[in-house]
N, C-alpha and C positions, 0 to 999 in steps of 0.2 A: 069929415071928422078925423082927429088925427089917433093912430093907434100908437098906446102906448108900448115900447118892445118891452117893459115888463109884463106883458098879457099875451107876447108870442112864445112858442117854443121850438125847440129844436132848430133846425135851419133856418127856417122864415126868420128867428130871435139873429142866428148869426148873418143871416145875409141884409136883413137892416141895421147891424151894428156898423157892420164895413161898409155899408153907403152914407150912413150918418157920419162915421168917421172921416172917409173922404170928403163930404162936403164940407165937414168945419175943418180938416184940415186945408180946405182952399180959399175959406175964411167967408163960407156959406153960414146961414143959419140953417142948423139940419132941421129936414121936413120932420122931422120925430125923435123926442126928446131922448137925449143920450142916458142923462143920469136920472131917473124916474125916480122917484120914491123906495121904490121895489125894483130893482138892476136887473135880478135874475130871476128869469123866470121858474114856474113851478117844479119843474127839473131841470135838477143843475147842470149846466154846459161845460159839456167834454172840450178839452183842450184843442184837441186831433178833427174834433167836428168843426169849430170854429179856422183851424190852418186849414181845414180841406177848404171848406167854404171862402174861405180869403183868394186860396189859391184859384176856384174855380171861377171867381168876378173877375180877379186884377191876374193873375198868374198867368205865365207865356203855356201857352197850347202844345206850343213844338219843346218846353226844354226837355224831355226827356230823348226826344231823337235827336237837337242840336248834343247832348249829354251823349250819345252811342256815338254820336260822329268823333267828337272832341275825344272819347276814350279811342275809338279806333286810330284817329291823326298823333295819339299820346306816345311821345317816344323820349326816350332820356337822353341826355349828351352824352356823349361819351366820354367828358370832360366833369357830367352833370354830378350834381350829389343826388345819390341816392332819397333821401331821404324826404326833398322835394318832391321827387316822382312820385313816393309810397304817397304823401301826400294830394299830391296832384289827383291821383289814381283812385285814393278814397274818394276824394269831393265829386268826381265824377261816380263813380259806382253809388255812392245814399242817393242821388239826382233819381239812378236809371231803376235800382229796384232791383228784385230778382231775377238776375239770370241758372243761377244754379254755380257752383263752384268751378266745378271745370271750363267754362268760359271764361272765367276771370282770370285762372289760373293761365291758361290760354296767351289774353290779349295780354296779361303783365308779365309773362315773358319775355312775349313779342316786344315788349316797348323796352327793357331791359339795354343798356349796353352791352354790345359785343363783352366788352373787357370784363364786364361781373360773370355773364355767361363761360366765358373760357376756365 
């Protein structure tokens, strides 16, 4: 018998939303009805529960230590604009999470041009 995900909650509701999703987006018929009657279940689904959940099926295992390495290999031109790097420098730091301030302050130094430094 097929369960409908308006009658799951919490996780179990998110992690067959994203299998259902993937198979119709591979042009399956999902084994369990996407748009029920009733969508959501009896409490309502946290945003943050659902991306955790997406991320723990389909999401790379390694990006946050591929993300430490990438920040550690980060180094600006010396020719570079600044403003790329701040950039570069954030996309990696939301990836890896909290290290605490002084570490960052730290490697975005490190990666800094000589020529801003002087």
């Amino acid at each position: 018998m097929i369960q409908k995900i308006s009658s799951l909650t919490g996780r179990k509701f998110c992690t067959q939303l994203c299998f259902s999703l993937v198979e119709l987006a591979n042009g399956l018929n999902p084994t369990t009805p996407i748009f029920p009657m009733k969508i959501l279940p009896t409490s309502s689904i946290i945003w943050k529960l659902f991306k955790n959940q997406l991320f723990t099926l389909f999401g790379d295992p390694n990006e946050v230590r591929k993300a430490e390495q990438e920040l550690d290999n980060l180094r600006m031109k010396e020719s570079g604009n600044v403003s790329l790097y701040i950039a570069d420098f954030r996309s990696l730091i939301s990836r890896i999470g909290d290290w605490g301030e002084r570490p960052y302050i730290h490697v975005y130094r490190r990666g800094l041009a000589s020529r801003i430094l002087e």
